[in-house]
PDB file of the backbone (N, CA, C, O) and the ligand in Angstrom, with CONECT records:
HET     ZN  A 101       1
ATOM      1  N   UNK A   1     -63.198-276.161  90.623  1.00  0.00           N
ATOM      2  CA  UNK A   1     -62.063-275.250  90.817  1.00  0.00           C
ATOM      3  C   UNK A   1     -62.386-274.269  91.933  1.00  0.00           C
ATOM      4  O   UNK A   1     -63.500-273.746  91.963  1.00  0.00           O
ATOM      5  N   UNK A   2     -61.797-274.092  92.523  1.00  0.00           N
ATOM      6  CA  UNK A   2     -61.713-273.109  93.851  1.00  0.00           C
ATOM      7  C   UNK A   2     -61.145-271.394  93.816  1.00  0.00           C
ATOM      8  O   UNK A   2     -59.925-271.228  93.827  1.00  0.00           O
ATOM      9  N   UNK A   3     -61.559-270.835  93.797  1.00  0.00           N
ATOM     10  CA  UNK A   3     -61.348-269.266  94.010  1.00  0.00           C
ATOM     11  C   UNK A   3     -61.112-268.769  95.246  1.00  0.00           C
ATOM     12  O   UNK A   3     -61.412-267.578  95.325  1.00  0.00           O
ATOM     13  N   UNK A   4     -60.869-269.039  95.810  1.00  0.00           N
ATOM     14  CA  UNK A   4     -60.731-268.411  96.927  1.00  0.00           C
ATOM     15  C   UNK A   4     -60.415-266.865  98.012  1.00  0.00           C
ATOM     16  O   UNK A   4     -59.366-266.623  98.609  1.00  0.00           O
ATOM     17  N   UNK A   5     -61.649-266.035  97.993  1.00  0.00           N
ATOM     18  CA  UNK A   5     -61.557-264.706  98.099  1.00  0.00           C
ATOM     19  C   UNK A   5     -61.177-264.317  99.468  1.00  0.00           C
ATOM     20  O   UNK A   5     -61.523-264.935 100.475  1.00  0.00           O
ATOM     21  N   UNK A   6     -60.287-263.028  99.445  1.00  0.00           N
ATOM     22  CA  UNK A   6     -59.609-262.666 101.029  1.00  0.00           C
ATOM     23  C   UNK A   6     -59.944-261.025 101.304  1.00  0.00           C
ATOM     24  O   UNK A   6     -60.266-260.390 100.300  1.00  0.00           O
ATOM     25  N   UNK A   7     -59.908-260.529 102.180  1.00  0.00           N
ATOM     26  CA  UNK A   7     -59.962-259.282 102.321  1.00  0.00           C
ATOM     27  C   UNK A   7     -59.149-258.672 102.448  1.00  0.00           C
ATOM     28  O   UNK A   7     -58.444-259.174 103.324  1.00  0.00           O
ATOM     29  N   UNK A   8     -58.607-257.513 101.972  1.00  0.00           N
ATOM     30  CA  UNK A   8     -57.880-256.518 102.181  1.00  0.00           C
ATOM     31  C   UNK A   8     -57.486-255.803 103.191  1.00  0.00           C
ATOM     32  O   UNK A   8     -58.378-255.097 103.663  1.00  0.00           O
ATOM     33  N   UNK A   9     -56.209-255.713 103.820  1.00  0.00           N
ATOM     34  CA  UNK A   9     -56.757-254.965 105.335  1.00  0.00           C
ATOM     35  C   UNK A   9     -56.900-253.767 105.110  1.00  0.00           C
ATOM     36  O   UNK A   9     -57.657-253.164 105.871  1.00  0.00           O
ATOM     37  N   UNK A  10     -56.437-253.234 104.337  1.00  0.00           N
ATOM     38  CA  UNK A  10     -56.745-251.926 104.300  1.00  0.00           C
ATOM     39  C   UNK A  10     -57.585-250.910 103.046  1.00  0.00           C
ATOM     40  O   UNK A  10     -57.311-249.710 103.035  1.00  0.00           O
ATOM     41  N   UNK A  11     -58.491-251.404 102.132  1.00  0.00           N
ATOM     42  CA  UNK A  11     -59.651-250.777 101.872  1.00  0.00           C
ATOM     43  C   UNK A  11     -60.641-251.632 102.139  1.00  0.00           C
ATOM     44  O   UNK A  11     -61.792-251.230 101.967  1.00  0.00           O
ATOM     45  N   UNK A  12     -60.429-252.891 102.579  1.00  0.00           N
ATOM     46  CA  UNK A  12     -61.119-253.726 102.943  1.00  0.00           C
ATOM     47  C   UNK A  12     -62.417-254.520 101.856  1.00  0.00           C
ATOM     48  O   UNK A  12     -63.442-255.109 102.197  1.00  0.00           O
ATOM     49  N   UNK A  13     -61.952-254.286 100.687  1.00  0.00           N
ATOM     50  CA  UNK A  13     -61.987-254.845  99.633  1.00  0.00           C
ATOM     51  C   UNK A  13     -62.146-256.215  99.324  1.00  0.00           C
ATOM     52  O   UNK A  13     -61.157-256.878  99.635  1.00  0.00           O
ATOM     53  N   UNK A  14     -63.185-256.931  98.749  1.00  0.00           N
ATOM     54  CA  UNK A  14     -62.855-258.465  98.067  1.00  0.00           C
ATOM     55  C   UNK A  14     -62.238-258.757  97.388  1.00  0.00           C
ATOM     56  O   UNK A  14     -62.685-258.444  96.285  1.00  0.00           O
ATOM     57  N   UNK A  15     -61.018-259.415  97.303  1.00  0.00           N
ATOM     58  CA  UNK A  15     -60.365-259.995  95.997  1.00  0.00           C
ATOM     59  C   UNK A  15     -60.376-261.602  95.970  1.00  0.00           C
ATOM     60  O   UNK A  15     -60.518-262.295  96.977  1.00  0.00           O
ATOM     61  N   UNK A  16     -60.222-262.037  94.801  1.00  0.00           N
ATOM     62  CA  UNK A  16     -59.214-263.308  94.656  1.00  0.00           C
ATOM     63  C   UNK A  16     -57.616-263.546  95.331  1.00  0.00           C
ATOM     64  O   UNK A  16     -56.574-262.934  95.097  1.00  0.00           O
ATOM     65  N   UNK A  17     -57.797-264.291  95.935  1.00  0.00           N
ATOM     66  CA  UNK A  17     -56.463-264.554  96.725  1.00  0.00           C
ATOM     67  C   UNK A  17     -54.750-263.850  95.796  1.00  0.00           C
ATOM     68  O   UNK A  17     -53.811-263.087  96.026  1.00  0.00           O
ATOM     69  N   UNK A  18     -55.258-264.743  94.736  1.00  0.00           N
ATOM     70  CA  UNK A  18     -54.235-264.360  93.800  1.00  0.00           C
ATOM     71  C   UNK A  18     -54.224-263.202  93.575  1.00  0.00           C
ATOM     72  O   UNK A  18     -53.067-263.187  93.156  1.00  0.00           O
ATOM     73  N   UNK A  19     -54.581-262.039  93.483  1.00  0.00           N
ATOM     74  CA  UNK A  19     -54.447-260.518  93.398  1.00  0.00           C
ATOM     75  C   UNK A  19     -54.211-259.899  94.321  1.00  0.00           C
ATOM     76  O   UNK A  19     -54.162-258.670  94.268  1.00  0.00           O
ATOM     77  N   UNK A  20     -53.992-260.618  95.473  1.00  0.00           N
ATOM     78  CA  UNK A  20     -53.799-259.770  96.838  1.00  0.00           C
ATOM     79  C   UNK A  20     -52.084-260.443  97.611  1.00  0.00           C
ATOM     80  O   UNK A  20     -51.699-261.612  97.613  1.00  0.00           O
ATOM     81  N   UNK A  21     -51.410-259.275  98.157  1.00  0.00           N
ATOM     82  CA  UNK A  21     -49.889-259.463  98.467  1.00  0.00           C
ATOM     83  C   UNK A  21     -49.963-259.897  99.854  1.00  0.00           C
ATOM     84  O   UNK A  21     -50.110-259.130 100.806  1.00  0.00           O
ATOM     85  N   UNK A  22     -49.854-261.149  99.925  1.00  0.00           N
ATOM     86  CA  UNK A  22     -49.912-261.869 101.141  1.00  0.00           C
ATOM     87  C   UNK A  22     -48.464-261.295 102.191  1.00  0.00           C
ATOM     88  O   UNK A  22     -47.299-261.255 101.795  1.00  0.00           O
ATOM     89  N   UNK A  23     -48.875-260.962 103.354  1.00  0.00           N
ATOM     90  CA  UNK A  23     -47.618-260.203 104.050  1.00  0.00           C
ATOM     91  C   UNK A  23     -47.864-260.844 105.352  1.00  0.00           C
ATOM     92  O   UNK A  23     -48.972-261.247 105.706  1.00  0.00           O
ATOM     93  N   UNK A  24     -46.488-260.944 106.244  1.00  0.00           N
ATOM     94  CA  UNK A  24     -46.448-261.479 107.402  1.00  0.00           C
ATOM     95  C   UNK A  24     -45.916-260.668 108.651  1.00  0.00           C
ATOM     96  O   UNK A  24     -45.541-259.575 108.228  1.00  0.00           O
ATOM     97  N   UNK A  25     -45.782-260.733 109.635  1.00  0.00           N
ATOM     98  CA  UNK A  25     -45.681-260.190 110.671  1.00  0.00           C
ATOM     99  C   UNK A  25     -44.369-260.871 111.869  1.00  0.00           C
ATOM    100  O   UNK A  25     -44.619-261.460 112.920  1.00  0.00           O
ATOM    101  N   UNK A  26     -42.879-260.536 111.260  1.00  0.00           N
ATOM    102  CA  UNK A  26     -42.519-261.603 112.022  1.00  0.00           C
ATOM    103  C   UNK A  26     -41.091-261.093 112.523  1.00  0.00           C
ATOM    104  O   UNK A  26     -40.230-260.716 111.728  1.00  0.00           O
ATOM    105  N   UNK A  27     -40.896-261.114 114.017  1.00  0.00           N
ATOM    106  CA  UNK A  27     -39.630-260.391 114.876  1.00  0.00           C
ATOM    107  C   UNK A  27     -39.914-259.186 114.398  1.00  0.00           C
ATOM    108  O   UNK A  27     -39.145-258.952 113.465  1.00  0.00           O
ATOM    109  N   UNK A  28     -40.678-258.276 114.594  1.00  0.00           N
ATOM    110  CA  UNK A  28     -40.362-256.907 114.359  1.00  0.00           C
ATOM    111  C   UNK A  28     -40.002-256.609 112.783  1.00  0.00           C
ATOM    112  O   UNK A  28     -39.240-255.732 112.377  1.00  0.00           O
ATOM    113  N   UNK A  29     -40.601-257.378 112.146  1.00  0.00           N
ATOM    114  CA  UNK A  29     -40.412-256.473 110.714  1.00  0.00           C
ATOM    115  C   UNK A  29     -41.636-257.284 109.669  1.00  0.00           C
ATOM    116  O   UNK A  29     -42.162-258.335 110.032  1.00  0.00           O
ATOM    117  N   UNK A  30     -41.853-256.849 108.816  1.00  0.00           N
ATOM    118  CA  UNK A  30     -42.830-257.059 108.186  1.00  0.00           C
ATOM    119  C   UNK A  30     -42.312-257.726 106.814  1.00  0.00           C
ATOM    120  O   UNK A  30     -41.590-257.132 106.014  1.00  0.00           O
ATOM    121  N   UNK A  31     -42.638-258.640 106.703  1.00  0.00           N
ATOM    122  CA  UNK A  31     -41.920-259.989 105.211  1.00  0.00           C
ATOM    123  C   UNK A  31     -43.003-260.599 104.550  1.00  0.00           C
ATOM    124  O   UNK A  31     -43.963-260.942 105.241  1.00  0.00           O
ATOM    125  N   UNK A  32     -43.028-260.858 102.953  1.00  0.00           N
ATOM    126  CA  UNK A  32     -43.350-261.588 102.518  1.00  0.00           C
ATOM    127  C   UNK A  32     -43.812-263.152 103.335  1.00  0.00           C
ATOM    128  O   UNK A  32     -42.991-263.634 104.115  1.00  0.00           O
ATOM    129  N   UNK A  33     -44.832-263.703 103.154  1.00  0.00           N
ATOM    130  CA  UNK A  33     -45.787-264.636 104.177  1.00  0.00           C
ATOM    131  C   UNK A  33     -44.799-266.176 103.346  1.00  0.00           C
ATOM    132  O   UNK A  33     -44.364-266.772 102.361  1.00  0.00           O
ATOM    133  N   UNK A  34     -44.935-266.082 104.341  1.00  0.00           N
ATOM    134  CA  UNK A  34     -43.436-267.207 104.635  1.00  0.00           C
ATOM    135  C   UNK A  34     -44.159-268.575 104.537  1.00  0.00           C
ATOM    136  O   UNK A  34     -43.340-269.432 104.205  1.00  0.00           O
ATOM    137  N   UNK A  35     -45.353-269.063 104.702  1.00  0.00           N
ATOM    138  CA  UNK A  35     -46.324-270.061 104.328  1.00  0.00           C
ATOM    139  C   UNK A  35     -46.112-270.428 106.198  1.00  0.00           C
ATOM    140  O   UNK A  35     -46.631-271.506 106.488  1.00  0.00           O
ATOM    141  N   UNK A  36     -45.723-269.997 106.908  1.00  0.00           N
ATOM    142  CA  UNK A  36     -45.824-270.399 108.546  1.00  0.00           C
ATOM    143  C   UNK A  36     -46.118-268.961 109.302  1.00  0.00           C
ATOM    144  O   UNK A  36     -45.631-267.836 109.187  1.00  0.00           O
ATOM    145  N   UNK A  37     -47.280-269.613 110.235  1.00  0.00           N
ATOM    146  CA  UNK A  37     -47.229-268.510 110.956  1.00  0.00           C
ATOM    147  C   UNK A  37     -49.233-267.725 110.628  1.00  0.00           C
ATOM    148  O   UNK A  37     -50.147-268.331 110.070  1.00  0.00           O
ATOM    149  N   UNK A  38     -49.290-266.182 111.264  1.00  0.00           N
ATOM    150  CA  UNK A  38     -50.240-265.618 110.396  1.00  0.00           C
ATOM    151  C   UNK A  38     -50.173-264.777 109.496  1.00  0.00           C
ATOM    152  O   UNK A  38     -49.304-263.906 109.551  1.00  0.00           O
ATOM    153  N   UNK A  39     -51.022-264.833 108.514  1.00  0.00           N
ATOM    154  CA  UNK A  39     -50.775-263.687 107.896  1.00  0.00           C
ATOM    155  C   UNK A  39     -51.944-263.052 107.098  1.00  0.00           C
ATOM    156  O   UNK A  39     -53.056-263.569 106.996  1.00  0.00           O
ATOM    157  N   UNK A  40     -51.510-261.684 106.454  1.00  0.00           N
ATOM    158  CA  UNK A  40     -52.943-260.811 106.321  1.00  0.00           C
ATOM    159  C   UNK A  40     -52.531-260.364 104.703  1.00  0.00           C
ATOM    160  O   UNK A  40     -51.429-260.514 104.175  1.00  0.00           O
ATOM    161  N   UNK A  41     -53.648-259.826 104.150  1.00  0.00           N
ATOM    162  CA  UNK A  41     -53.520-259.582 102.918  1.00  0.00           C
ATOM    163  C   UNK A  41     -53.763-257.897 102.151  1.00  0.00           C
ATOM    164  O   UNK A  41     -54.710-257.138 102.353  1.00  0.00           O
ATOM    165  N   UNK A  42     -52.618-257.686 101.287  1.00  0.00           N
ATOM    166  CA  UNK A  42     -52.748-256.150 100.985  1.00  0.00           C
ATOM    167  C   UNK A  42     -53.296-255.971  99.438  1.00  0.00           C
ATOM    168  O   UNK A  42     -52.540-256.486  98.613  1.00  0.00           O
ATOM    169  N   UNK A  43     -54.205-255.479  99.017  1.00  0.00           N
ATOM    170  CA  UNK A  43     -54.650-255.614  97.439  1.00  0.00           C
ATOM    171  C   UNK A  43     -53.434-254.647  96.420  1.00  0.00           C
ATOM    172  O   UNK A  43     -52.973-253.577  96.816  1.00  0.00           O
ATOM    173  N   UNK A  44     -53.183-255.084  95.500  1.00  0.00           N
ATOM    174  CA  UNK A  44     -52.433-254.256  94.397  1.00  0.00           C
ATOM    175  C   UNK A  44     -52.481-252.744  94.654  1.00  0.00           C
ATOM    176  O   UNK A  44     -51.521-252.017  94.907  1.00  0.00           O
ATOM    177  N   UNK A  45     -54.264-252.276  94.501  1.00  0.00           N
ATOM    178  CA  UNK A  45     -54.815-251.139  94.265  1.00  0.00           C
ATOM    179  C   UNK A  45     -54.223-250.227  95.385  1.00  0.00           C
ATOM    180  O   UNK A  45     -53.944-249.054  95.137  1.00  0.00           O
ATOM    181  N   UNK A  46     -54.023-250.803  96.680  1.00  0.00           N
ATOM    182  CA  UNK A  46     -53.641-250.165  97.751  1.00  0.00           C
ATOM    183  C   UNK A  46     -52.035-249.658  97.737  1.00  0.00           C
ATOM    184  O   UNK A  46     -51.486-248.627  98.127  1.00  0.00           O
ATOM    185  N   UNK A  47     -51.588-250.800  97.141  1.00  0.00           N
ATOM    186  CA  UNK A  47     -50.156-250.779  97.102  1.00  0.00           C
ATOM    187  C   UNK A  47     -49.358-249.725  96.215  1.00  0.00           C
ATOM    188  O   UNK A  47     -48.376-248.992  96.333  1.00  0.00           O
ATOM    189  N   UNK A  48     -50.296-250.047  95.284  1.00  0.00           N
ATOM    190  CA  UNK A  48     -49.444-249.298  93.788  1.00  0.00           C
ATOM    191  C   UNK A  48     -49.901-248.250  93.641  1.00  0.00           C
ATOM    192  O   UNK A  48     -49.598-247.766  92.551  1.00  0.00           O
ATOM    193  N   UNK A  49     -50.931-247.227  94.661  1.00  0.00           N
ATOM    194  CA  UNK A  49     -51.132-246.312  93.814  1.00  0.00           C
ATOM    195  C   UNK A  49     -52.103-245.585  94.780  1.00  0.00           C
ATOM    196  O   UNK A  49     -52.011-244.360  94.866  1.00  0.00           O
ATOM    197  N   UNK A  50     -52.905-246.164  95.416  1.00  0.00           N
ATOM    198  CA  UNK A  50     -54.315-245.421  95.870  1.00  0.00           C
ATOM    199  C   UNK A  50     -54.047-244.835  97.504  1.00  0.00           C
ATOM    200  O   UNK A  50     -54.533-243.835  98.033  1.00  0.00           O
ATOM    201  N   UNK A  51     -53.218-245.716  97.999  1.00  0.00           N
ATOM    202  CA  UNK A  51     -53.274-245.281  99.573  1.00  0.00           C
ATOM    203  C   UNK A  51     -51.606-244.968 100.069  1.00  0.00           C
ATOM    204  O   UNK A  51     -50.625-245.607  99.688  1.00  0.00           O
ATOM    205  N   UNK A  52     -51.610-244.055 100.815  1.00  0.00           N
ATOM    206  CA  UNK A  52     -50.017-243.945 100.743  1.00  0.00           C
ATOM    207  C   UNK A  52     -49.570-244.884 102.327  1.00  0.00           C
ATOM    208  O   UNK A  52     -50.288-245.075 103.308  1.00  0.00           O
ATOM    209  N   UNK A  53     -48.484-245.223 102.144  1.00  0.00           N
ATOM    210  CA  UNK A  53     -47.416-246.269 103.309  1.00  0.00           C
ATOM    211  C   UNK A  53     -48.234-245.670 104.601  1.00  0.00           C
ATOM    212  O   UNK A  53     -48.897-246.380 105.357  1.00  0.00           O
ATOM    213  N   UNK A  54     -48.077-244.209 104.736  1.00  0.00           N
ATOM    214  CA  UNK A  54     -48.736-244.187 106.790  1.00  0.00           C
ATOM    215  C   UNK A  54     -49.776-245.294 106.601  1.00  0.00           C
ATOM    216  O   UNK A  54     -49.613-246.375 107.167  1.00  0.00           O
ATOM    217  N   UNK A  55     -51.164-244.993 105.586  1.00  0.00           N
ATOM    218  CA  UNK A  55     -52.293-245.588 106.174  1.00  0.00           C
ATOM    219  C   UNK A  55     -52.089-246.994 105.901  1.00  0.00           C
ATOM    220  O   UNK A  55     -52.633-247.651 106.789  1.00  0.00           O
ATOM    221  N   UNK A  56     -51.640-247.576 105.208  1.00  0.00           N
ATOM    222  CA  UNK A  56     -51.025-249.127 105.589  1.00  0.00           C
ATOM    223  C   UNK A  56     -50.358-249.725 106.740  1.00  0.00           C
ATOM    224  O   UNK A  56     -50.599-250.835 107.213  1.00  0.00           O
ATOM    225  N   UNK A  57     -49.357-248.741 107.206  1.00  0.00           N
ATOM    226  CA  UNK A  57     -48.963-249.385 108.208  1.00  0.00           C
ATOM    227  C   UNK A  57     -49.795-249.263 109.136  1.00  0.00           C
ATOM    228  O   UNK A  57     -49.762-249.982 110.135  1.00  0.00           O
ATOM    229  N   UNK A  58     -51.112-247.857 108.848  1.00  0.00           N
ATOM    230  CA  UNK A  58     -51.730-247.907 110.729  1.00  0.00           C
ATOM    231  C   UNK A  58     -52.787-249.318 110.504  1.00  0.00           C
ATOM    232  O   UNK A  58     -53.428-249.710 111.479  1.00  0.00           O
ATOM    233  N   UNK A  59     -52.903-249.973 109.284  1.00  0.00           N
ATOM    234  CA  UNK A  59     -53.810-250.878 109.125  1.00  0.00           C
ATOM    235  C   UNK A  59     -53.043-252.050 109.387  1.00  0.00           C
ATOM    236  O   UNK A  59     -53.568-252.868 110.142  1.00  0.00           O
ATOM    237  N   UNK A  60     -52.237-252.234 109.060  1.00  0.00           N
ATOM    238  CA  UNK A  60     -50.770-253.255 109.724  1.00  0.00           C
ATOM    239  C   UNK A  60     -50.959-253.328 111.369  1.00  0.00           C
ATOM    240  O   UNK A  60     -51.565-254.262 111.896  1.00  0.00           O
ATOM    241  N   UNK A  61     -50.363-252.217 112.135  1.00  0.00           N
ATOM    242  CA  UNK A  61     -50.505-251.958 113.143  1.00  0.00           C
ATOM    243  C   UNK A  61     -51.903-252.587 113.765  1.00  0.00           C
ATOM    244  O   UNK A  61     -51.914-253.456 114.637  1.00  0.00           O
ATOM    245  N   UNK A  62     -52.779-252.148 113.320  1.00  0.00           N
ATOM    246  CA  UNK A  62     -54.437-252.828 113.892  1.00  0.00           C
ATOM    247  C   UNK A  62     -54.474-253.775 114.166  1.00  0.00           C
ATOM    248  O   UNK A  62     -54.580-254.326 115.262  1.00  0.00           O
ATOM    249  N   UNK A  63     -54.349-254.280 112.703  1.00  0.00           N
ATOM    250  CA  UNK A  63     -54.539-255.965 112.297  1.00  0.00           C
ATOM    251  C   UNK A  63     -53.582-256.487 113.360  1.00  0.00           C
ATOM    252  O   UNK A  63     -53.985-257.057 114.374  1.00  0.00           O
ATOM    253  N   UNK A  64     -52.318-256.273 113.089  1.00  0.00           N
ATOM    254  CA  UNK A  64     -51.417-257.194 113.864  1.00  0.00           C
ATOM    255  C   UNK A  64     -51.428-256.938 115.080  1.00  0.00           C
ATOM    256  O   UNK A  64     -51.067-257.952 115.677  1.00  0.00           O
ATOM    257  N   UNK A  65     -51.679-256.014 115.861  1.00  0.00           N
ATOM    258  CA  UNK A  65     -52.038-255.602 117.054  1.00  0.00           C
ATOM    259  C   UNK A  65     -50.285-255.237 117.642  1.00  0.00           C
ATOM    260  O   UNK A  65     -49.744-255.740 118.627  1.00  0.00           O
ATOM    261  N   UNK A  66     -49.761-254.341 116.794  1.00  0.00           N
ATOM    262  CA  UNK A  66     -48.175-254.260 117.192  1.00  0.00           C
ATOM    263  C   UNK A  66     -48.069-252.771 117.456  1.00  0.00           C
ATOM    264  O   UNK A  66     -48.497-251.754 116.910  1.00  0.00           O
ATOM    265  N   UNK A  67     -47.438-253.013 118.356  1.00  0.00           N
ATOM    266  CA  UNK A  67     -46.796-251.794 119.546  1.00  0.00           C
ATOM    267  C   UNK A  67     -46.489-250.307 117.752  1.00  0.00           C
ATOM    268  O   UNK A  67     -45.696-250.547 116.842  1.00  0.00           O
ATOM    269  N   UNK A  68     -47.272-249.156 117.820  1.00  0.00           N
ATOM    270  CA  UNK A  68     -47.479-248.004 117.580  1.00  0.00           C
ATOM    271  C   UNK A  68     -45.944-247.357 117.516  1.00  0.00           C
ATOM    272  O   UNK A  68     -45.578-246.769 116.498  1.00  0.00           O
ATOM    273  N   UNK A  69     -45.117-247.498 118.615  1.00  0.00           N
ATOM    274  CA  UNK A  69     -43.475-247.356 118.161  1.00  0.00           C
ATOM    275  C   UNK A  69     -42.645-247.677 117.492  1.00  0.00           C
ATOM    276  O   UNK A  69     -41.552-247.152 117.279  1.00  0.00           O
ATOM    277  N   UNK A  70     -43.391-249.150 116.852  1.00  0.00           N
ATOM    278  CA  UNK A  70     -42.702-249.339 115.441  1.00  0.00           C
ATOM    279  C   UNK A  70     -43.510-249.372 113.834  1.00  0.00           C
ATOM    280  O   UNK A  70     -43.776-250.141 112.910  1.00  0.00           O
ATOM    281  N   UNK A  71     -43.641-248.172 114.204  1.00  0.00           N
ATOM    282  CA  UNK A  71     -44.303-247.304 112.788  1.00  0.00           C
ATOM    283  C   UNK A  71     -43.729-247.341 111.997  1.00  0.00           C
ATOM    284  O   UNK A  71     -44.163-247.870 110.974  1.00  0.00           O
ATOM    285  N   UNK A  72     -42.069-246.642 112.058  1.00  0.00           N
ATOM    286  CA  UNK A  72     -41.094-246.184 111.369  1.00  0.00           C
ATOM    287  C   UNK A  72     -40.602-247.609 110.814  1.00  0.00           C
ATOM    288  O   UNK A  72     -40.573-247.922 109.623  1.00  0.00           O
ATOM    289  N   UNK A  73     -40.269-248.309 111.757  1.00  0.00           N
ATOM    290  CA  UNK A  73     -39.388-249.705 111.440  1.00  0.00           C
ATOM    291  C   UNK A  73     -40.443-250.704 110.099  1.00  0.00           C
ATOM    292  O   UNK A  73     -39.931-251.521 109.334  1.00  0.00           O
ATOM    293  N   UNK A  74     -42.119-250.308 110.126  1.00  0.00           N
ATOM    294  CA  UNK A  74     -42.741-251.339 109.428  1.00  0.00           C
ATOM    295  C   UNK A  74     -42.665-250.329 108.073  1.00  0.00           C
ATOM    296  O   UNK A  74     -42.442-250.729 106.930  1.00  0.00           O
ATOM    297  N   UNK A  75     -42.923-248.816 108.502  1.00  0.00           N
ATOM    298  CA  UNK A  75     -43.045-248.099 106.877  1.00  0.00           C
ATOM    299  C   UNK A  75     -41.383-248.603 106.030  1.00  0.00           C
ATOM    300  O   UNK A  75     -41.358-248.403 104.816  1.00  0.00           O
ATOM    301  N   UNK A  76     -40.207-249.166 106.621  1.00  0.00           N
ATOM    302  CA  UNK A  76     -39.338-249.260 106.042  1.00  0.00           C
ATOM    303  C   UNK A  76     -39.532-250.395 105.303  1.00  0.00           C
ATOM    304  O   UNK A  76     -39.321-250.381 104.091  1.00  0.00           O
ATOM    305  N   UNK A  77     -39.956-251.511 105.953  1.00  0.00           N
ATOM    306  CA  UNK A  77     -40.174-253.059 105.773  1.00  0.00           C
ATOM    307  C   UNK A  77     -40.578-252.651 104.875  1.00  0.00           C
ATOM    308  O   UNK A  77     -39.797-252.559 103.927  1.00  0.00           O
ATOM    309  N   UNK A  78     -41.968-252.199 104.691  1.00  0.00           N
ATOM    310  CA  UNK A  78     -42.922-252.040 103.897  1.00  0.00           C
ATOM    311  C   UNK A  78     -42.236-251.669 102.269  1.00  0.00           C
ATOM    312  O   UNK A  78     -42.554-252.143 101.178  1.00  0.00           O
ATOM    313  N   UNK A  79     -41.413-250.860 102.542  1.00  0.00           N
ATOM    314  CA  UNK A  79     -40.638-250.035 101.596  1.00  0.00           C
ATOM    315  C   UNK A  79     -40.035-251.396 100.891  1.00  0.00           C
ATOM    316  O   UNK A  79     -40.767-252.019 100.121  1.00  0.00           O
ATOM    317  N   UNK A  80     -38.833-251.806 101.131  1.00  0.00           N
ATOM    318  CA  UNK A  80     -38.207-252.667 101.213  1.00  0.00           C
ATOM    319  C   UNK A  80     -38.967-254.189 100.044  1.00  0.00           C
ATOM    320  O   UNK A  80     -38.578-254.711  98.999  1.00  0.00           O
ATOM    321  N   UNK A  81     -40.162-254.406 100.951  1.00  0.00           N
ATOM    322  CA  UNK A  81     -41.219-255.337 100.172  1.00  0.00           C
ATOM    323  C   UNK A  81     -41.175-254.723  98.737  1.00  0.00           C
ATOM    324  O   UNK A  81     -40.564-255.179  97.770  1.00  0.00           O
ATOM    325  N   UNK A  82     -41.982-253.541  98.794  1.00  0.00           N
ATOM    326  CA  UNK A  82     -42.435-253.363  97.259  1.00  0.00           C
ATOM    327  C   UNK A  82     -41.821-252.260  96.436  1.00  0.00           C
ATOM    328  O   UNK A  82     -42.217-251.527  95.530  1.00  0.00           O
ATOM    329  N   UNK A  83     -40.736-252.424  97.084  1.00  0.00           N
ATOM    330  CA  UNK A  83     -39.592-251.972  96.056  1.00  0.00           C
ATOM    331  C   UNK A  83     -38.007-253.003  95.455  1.00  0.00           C
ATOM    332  O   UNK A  83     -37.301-252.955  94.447  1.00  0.00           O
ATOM    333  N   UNK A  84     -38.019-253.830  96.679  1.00  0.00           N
ATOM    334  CA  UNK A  84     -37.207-254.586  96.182  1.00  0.00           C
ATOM    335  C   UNK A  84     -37.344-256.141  95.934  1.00  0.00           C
ATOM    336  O   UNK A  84     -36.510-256.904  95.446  1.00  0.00           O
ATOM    337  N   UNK A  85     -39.012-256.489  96.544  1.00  0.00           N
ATOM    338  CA  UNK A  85     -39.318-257.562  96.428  1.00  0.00           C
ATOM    339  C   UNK A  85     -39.813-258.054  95.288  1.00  0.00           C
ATOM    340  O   UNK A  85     -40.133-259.241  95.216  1.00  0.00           O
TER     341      UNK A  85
HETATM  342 ZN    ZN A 101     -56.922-252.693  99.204  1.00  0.00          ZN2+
END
């Protein structure tokens, strides 16, 4: 059986794949990982409770290497994900 562990982008954390919110990077907004394409991984702990939306998105921003002017547009995405996803 296979486990397969990923890192967190932003506490940079080990998890099991399965505990971590696979997110994608795609036209300017930030979506659920669509199984095409790349994509990076956010842990629960980060999400639900420990780190607030700026420092995600500036870890978004890094990772994905996306233009700093759309801060606003990914903290919404972001919103959007784990509130209505
Ligand atoms: Zn994390």
């Amino acid at each position: 059986m296979s486990n397969p562990v990923r890192m967190c982008i932003v506490c940079r954390g080990r998890f099991l794949k399965s505990q971590l919110i696979c997110l994608q990077y795609k036209e300017e907004k930030l979506i659920k990982f669509s199984g095409v394409g790349r994509s990076f991984y956010v842990c629960r702990d980060c999400v639900d409770n420990k780190v607030d939306n700026n420092k995600i998105v500036d870890c978004i921003i890094k990772t994905c290497k996306i233009d700093k002017g759309l801060k606003e547009n990914l903290k919404q995405s972001l919103k959007e994900i784990f509130v209505y996803g």
